[in-house]
C-alpha positions as CSV (number, residue, x, y, z in Angstrom):
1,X,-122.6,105.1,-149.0
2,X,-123.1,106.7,-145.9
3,X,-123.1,105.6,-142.4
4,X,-126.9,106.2,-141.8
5,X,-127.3,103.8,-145.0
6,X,-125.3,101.2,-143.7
7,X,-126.2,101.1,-139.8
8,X,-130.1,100.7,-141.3
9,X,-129.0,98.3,-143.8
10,X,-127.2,95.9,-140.9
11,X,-130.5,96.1,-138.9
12,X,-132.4,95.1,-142.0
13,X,-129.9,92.2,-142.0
14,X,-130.1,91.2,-138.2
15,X,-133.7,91.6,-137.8
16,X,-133.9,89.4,-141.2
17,X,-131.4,86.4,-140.2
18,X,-133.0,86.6,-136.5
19,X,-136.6,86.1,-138.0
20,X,-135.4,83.5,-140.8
21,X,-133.7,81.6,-137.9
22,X,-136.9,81.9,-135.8
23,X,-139.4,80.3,-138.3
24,X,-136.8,77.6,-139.1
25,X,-135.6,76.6,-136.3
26,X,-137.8,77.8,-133.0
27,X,-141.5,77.9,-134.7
28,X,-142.5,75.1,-132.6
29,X,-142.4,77.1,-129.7
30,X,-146.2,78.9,-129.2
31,X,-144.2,82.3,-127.5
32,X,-142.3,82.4,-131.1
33,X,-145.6,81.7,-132.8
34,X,-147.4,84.3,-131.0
35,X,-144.4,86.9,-131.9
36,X,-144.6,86.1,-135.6
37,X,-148.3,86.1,-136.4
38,X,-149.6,87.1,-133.0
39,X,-151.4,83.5,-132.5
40,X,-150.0,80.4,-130.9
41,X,-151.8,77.9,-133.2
42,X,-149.8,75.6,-135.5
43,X,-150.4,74.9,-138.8
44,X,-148.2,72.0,-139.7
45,X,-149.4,71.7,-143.4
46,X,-147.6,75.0,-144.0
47,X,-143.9,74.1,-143.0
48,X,-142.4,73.4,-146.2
49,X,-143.6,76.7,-146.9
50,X,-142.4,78.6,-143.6
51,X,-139.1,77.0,-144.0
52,X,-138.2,78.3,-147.5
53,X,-139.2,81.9,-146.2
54,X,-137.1,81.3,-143.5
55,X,-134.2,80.4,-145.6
56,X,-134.6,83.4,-148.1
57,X,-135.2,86.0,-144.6
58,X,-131.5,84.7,-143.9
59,X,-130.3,85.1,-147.4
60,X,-131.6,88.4,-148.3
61,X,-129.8,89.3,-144.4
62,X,-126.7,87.7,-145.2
63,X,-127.0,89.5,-148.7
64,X,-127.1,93.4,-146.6
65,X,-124.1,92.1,-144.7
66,X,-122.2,91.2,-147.9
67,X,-123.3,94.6,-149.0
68,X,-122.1,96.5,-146.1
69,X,-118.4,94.0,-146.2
70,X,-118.0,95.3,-149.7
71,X,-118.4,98.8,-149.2
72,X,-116.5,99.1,-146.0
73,X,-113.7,97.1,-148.3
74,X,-113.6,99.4,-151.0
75,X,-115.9,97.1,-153.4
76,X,-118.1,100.6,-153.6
77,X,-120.0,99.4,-156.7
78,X,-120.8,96.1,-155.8
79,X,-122.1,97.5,-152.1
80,X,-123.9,99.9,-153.5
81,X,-126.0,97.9,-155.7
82,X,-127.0,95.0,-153.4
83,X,-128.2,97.8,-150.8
84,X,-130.1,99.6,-153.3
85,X,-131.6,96.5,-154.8
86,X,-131.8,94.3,-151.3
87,X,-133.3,97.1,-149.6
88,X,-135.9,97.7,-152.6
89,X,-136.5,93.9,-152.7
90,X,-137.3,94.2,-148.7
91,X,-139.6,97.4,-148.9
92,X,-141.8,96.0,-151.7
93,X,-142.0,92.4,-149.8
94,X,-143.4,94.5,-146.7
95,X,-145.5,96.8,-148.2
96,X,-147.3,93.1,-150.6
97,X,-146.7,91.5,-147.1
98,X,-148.8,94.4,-145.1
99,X,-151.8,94.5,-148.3
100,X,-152.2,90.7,-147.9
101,X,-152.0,90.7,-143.8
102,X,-153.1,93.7,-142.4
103,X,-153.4,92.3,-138.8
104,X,-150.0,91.8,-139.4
105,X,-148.5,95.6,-139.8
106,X,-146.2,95.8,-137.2
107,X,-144.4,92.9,-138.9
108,X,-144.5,94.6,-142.6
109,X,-142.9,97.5,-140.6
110,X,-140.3,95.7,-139.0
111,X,-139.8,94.4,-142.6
112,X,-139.6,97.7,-144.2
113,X,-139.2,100.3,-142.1
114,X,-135.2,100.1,-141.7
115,X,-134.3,98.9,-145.5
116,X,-136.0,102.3,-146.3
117,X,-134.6,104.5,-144.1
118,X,-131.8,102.5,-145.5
119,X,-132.3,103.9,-149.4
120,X,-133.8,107.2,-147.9
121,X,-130.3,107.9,-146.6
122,X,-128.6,106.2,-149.6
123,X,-130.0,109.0,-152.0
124,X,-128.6,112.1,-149.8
């Protein structure tokens, strides 16, 4: 895969471990609130929730890292299908995520906008 692919796939990853490790760990913190759904209220009934989005925003990043270890190891097959499949995974998440939270788009595009340039660049 080509470098575009895989420089687009590691911000996928970053900006997916960085948010995962935001709504885990910092979410009590109304400036991290505010950046995540652009209001500083709390909603404590919701944490089990936030925290098993937060763990699978760090998995599916840790996942596009794997990806990128294995094709800049050789392991071409195995990097190739967890970009195409993690990327695809990420671009349908934003794109449900930005239908069901419109006030939220500039998150869903955060979301999706580099795993697709991502695949864009994986099918030249």
């Amino acid at each position: 895969m080509n470098l575009v692919t895989q420089v687009f796939a590691l911000i996928a990853a970053l900006t997916h471990v960085v948010v995962g490790i935001l709504e885990r760990f910092c979410y009590d913190r109304p400036a991290v609130r505010r950046f995540l759904t652009t209001s500083t209220a709390d909603a404590p009934e919701v944490t089990l929730w936030r925290s098993g989005v937060a763990v699978y925003n760090i998995l599916l990043g840790l996942g596009l890292v794997a990806a990128v270890v294995a094709l800049r190891t050789g392991d071409t097959t195995v990097g190739r299908t967890l970009v195409v499949y993690l990327c695809a995974f990420l671009i349908v998440s934003a794109l449900v995520f930005a239908a069901s939270f419109p006030r939220l788009w500039r998150g869903a595009l955060g979301q999706g906008l580099p795993p697709a340039v991502a695949l864009v660049a994986a099918l030249w």
